[in-house]
N, C-alpha and C positions, 0 to 999 in steps of 0.2 A: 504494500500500500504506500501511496506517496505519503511524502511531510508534511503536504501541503495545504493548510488548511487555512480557512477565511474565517475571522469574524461577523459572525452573523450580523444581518441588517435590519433585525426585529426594530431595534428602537427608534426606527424611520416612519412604523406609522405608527401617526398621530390617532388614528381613531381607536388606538386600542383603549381596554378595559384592563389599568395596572391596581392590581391590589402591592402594596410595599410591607414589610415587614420592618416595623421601627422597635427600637431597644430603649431608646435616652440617652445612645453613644454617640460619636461623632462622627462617625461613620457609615450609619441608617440616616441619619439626616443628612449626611452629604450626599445622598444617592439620592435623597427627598430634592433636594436643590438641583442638583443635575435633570432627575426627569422632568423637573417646572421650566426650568430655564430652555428644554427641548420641547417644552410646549404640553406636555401631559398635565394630568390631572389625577397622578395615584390618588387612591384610597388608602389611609393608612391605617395597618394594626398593631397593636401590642399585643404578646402574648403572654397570661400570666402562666405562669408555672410552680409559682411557692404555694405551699401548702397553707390552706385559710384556717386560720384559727391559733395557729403552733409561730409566736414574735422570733422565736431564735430561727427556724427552718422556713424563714419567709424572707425572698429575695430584695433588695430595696424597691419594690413596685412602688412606692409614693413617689418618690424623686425621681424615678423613670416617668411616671409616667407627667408630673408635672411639666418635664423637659419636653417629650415625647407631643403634648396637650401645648406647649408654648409653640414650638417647631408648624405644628399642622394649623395654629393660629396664623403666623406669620405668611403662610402661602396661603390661607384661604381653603384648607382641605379637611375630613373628615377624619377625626380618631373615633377609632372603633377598638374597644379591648374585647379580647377573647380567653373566657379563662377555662385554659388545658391543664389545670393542675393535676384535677382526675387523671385524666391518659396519661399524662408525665409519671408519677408516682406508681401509676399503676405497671407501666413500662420499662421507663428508662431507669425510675430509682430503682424498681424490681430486678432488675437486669443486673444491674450494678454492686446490689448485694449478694446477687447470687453468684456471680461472677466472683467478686473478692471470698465471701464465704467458700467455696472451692478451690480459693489458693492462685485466683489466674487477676490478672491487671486489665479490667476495664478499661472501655472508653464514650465514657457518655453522651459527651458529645457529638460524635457520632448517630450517635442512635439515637437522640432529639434533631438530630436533622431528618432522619429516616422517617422517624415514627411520627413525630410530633408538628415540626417547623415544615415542612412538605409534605407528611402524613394526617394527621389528624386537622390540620388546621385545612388543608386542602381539601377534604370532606367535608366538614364542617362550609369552608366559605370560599376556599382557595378558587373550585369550581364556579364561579360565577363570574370570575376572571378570565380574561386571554393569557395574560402574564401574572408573576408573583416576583420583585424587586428586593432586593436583599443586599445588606453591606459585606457579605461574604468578596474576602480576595479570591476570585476566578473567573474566570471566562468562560460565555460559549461559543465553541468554532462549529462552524460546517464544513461538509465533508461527503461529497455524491449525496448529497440529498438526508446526511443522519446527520445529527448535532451529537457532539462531541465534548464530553468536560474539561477547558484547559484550564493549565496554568495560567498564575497573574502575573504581570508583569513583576511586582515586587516579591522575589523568589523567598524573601526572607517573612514576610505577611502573609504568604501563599495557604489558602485554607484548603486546598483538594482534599487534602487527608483527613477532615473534616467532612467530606461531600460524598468518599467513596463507594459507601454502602445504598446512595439513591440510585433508583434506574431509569430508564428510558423514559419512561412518562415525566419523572418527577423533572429529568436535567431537560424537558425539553419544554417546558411549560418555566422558568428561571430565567431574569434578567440579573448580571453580575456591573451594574456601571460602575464599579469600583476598581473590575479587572485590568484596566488598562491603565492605571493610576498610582505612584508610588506615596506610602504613608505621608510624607512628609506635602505632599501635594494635597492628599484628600487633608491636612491641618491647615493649610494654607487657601487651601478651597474655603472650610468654615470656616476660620477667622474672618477672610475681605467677606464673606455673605453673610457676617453676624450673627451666624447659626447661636441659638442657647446652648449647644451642649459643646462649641466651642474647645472650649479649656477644659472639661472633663477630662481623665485620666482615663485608659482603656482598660478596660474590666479583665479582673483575670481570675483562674480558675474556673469551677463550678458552680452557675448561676444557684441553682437550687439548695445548695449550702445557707445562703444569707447569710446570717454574723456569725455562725461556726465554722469552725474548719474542717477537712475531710476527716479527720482521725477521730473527733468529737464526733462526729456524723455516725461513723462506722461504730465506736463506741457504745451511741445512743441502739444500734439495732442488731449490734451482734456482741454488746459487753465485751470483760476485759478477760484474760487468763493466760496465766505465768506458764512461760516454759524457755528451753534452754537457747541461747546462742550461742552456738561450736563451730569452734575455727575448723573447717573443712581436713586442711592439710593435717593437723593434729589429732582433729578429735577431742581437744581440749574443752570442755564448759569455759566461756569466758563473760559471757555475762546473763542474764535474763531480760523478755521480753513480757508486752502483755499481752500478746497474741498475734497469728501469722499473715492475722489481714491487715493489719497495721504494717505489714512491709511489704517492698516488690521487689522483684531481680533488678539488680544494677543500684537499688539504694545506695547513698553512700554516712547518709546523716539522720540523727533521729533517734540512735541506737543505744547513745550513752556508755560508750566505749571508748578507752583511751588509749594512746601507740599506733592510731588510724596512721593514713586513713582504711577506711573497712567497708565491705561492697557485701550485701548479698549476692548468694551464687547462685542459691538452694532452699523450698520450703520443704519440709515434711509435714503437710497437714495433718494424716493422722496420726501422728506424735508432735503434734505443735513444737518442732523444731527449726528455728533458721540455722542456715550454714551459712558463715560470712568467710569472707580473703581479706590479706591483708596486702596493699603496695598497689600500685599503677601497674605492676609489669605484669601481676599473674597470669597466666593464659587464661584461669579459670573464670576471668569477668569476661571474657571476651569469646564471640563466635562467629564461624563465615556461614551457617548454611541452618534454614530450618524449614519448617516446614507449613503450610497455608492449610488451613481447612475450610470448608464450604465457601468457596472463591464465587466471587461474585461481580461479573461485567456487567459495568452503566451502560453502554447502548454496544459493544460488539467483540469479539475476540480481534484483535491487531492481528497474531499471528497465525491465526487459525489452526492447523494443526501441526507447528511447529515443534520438534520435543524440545528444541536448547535454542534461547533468544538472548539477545544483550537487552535488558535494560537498566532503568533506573527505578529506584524506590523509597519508605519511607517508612518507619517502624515507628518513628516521636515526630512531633509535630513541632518540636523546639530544634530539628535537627533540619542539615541540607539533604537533598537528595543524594543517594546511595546509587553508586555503578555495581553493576550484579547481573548474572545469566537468572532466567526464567530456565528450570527443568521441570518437566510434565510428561507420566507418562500412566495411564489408565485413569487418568482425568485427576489426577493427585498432583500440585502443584508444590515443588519446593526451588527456593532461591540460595543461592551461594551469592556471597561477597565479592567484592575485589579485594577490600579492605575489612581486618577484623571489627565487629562492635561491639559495643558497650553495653551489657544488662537486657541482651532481647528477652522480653518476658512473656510468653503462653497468656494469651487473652487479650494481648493489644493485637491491633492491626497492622497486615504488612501492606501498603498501599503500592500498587504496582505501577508505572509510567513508559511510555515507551523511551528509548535509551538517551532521547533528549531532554526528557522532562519536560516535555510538550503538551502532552496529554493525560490525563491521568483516567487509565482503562476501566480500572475496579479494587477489591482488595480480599483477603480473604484475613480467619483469626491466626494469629501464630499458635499452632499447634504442640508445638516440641522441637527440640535442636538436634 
């Protein structure tokens, strides 16, 4: 297949119907400005997702949405909140706990794009739209007639690995005007248009935390319990933990251990034991090859039935893309490195791209090394 792909020309006509997806960041309202100033007229929404009732496990919806209500004043547009808390919690936090209770490294985000932010919200109201607008960094290309997920221009902002698990319908029904845009532009955008959420700081971690933290969280639903931390190489007890969902492969901090630094390698769930290394150099924190399970293409296989491909990919979402062979062979996908990594851990995602980071195809869980 050639390289060669266009960015799509949806945002040319004016008669569409855009519903937008606002946050209170500054980055949902700069795509709010962009589509006015191209002459549209989004509709916009908030979506709740904190849990009603519970101050500590409620997201800041006040000051979102005050921002969010200021922004849709200023252009003259509609806020409309839609609260998904149910489907959220019923979902994604369900997933999440289950996933860590098991001993594997979630990714939530993820799967609120899947289920929730293109899923439920699309059912609910998405369908009454031509389009759905979103401050997500990526692009859509065309390509013989299919739309395609790409990359954003700003590789280091790049959210695909966030997007990977949507399919065909969801990436072709998404407007990204943010994709062609470097951070430091879409700030310079809001500040000259006066945007309210201007000078906002960008939100990090897990929306549906609110004012605790992930540990607090997992505490709250799967309590605490003491067991050992043993140095791999030794076999030594060297310290205690309060349980094995509180850590992940490649940890380095958290652990209350001195003579670091110190990595998990290893959980033994049913003996609630971590195995930690000690040094940067061990081979034991690092690996070239694991394995994908239930692999999942947004709109097409690239390679078809190739068994050995070059591409590139993405395990964290704090990292650059990865050069690496695709090997497949009875529909079992597994990737080798170029380069050793860091803490791959069973339950994240391996995001797969074609060998330029152009595209990003699908993803599948990391299964085992």
């Amino acid at each position: 297949m050639s390289n060669c792909y266009t960015q799509n020309t949806y945002y040319n006509i004016k008669e569409m119907n855009i519903a937008t997806l606002i946050s209170g960041g500054v980055d949902s309202a700069v795509v709010v400005h962009l589509l006015c100033e191209q002459g549209y007229k989004p509709d916009l929404f908030y979506i709740k997702i904190g849990m009603e009732g519970d101050e500590n496990l409620t997201c800041t919806a006040e000051e979102d949405i005050e921002l969010c209500t200021a922004t849709a004043r200023k252009y003259g547009l509609k806020l409309n909140i839609i609260d998904l808390h149910r489907p959220y919690w019923d979902n994604v936090v369900a997933y999440t706990i289950d996933k860590v209770k098991n001993g594997l490294t979630p990714n939530p985000d993820v799967m609120c794009n899947k289920l929730i932010k293109f899923g439920c919200f699309e059912q609910e109201v998405g369908y009454l739209y031509d389009k759905t607008a979103t401050g997500h960094y990526a692009r859509i290309l065309e390509k013989e007639g299919k739309i395609w997920l790409g990359t954003a221009q700003d590789t280091v902002k790049d959210q695909t690995d966030f997007l990977a698990q949507i399919d065909y319908l969801q990436v072709s029904k998404l407007m990204f005007p943010l994709g062609g845009l470097m951070k430091n532009e879409v700030r310079d955008i809001a500040r000259t248009a006066n945007l309210p959420s201007a000078q906002r700081k960008d939100s990090q971690g897990i929306c549906f935390l609110g004012k605790i933290n992930y540990n607090d969280f997992l505490r709250r639903f799967l309590g605490e319990k003491e067991g050992a931390i043993i140095e791999l190489e030794t076999g030594k007890r060297i310290g205690t933990h309060k349980g094995y969902w509180f850590h992940t492969i490649g940890q380095r901090k958290g652990m209350g251990l001195s003579g670091g630094p110190w990595f998990v390698i290893r959980k033994d769930i049913d003996e609630n034991i971590i195995y930690v290394s000690r040094g940067y150099d061990t081979e034991k924190q690092y690996g070239t090859d694991f394995a994908l399970r239930d692999f999942h293409f947004i709109t097409d296989d690239l390679w078809k039935e190739e068994s050995s491909v070059d591409i590139a990919f993405k395990i964290r979402h704090t990292e650059p893309f990865a050069k690496g062979t695709l090997m497949r062979e009875n529909g079992l996908f597994r990737i080798h490195s170029q380069e050793p990594i860091q803490g791959i851990a069973p339950g994240q995602f391996g995001v797969l791209y074609d060998k330029n980071a152009k595209i990003c195809v699908g993803s599948g869980e990391i299964n085992g090394l």
